[in-house]
C-alpha positions as CSV (number, residue, x, y, z in Angstrom):
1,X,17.9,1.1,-17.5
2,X,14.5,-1.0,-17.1
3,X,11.6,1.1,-15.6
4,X,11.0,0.6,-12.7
5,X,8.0,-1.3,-11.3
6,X,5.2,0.2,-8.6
7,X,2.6,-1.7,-7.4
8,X,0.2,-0.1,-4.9
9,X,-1.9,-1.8,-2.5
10,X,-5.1,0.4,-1.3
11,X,-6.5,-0.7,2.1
12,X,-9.7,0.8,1.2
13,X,-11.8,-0.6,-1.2
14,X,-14.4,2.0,-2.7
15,X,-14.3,3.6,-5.8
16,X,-13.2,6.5,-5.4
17,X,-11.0,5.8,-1.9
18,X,-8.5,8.9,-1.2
19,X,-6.2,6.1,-0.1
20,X,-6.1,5.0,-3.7
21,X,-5.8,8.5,-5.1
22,X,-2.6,8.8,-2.6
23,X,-1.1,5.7,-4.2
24,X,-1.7,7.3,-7.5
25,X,-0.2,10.6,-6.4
26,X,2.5,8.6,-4.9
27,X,3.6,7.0,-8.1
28,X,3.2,10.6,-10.1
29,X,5.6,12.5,-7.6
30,X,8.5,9.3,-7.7
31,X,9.1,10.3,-11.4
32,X,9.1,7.7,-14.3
33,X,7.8,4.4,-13.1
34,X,5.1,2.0,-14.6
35,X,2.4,1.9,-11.4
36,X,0.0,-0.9,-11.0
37,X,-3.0,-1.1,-8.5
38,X,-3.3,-4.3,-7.0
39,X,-6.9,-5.3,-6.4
40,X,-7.9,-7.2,-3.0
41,X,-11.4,-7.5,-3.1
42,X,-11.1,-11.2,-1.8
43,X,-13.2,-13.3,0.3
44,X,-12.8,-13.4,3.6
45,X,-9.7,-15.8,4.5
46,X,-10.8,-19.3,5.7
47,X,-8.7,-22.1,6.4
48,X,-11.4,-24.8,5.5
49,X,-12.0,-22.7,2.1
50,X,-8.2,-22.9,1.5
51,X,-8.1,-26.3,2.4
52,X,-11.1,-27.5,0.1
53,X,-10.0,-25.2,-3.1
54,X,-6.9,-23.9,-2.6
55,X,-5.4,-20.3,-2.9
56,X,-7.6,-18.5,-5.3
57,X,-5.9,-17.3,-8.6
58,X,-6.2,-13.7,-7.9
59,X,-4.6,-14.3,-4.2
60,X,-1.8,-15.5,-6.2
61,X,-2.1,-13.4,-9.0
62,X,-1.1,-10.6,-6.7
63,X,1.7,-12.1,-4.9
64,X,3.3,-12.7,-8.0
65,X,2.5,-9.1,-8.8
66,X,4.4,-8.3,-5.1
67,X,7.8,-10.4,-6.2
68,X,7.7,-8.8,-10.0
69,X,7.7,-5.3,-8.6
70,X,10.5,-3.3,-8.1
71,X,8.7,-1.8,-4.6
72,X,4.7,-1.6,-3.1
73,X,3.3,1.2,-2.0
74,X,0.2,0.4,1.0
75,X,-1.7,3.2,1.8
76,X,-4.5,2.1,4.6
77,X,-7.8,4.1,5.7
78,X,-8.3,4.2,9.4
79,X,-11.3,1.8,10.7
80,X,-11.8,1.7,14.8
81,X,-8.0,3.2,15.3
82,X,-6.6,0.0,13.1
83,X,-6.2,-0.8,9.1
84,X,-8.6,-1.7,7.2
85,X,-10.5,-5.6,7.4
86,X,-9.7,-5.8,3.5
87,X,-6.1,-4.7,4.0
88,X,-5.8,-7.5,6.6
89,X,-7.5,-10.1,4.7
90,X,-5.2,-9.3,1.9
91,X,-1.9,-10.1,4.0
92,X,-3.3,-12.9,5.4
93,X,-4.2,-14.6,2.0
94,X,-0.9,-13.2,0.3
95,X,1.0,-15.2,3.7
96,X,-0.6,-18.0,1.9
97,X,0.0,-17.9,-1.5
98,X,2.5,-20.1,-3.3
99,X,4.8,-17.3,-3.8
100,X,6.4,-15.5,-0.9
101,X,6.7,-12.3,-2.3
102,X,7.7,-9.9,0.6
103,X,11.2,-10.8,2.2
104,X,13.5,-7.8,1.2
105,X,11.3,-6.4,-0.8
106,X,11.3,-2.1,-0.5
107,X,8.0,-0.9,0.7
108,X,6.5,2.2,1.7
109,X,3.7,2.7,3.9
110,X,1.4,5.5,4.3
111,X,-2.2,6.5,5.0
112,X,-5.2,8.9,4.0
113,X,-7.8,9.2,6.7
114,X,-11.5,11.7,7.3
115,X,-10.1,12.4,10.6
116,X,-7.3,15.2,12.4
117,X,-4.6,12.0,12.8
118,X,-5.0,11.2,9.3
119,X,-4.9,7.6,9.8
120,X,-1.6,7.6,12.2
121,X,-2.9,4.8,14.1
122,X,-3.6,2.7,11.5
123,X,-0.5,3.4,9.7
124,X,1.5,2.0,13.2
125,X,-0.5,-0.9,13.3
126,X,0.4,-1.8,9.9
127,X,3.5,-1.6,10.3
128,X,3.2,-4.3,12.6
129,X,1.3,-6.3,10.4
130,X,4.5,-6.7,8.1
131,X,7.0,-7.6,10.3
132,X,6.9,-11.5,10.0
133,X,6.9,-10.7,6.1
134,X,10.5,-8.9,6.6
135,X,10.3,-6.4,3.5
136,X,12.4,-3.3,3.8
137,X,9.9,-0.5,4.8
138,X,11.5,2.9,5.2
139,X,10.7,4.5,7.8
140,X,9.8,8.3,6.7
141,X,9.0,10.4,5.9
142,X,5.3,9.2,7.5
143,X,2.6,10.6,6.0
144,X,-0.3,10.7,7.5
145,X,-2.8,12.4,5.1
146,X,-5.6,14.3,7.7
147,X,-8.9,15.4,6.0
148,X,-8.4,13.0,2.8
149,X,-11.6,14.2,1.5
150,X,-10.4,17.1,0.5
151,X,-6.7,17.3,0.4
152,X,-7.1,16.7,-3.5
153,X,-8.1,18.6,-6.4
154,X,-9.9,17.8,-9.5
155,X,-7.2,16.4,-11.1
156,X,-6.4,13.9,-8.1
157,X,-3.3,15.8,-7.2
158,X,-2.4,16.8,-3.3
159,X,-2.7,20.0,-2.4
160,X,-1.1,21.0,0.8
161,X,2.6,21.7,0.4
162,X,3.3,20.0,3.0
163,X,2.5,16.5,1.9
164,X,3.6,17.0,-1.3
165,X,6.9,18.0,0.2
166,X,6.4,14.5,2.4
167,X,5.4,12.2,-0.3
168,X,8.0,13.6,-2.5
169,X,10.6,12.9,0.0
170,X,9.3,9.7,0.9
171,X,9.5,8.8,-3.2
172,X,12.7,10.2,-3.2
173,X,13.8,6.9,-0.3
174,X,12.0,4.7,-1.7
175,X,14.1,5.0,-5.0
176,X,17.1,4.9,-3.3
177,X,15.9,1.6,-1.3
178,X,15.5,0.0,-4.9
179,X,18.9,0.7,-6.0
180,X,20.6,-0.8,-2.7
């Protein structure tokens, strides 16, 4: 049996995001998978841009990544009770790309947040964000990782048992949506 395929899609774009090291974790607690971190550090999506050069290659470069995988993980900060600005930019240029990557596709959503709701919010939001897309998102266990900051040890690995219980379960759908 082929291994399966992860791509992760961080809504935050620093460094060293806690919404990335969830995607990470993630991909760690679903077992033996190859994981790939999209990038979507993009210019800001503008129709007369589009219309004057086109889709640019790394816009497409991740919706093919999308339709190769096997499922996405999103994990999305919380800015102003709502996702991220690069999270939406993201799937609005992806809605554009030459490649329609999300229709069926298994996807599992989560997010990593400073404050007590741990990016519930945002999460919700998001959710409606990928609707017109019509992948398969399972819907839970959600996990809504409160305190992100330091809900991680050194080695980037959760530490409340309670999340890793959540995440693991989550994981645990997710690979059963890819076999359907």
């Amino acid at each position: 049996m082929a291994t399966v395929k992860l791509l992760g899609i961080s809504g935050s774009l620093r460094k060293d995001a806690t919404n990335s090291m969830l995607l990470r974790e993630a991909a760690r607690l679903f077992g033996d998978c190859s994981y790939t971190q999209a990038d979507i550090n993009w210019p800001l999506y503008d129709g007369d841009d589009e219309a004057a050069s086109g889709v640019p290659a790394a816009v497409e470069a991740v919706a093919k990544q999308i339709a190769d995988a096997d499922a996405v993980l999103i994990s999305t900060p919380e800015y102003n009770k709502g996702p991220s600005g690069a999270l939406k930019n993201a799937l609005d240029w992806i809605s554009r790309a030459s490649v329609k990557p999300w229709g069926d596709k298994p996807v599992a959503v989560m997010s990593a947040a400073a404050g007590r709701s741990g990016g519930e919010r945002a999460q919700m939001v998001l959710r409606g964000f990928m609707l017109p897309f019509r992948p398969r998102i399972l819907q839970g266990p959600e996990i809504h990782l409160a305190g992100s900051s330091n809900a991680f040890d050194n080695n980037g690995h959760l530490t409340g048992e309670m999340y890793i219980k959540d995440l693991t379960a989550l994981m645990e759908g997710l690979r059963v949506e890819i076999a359907r």
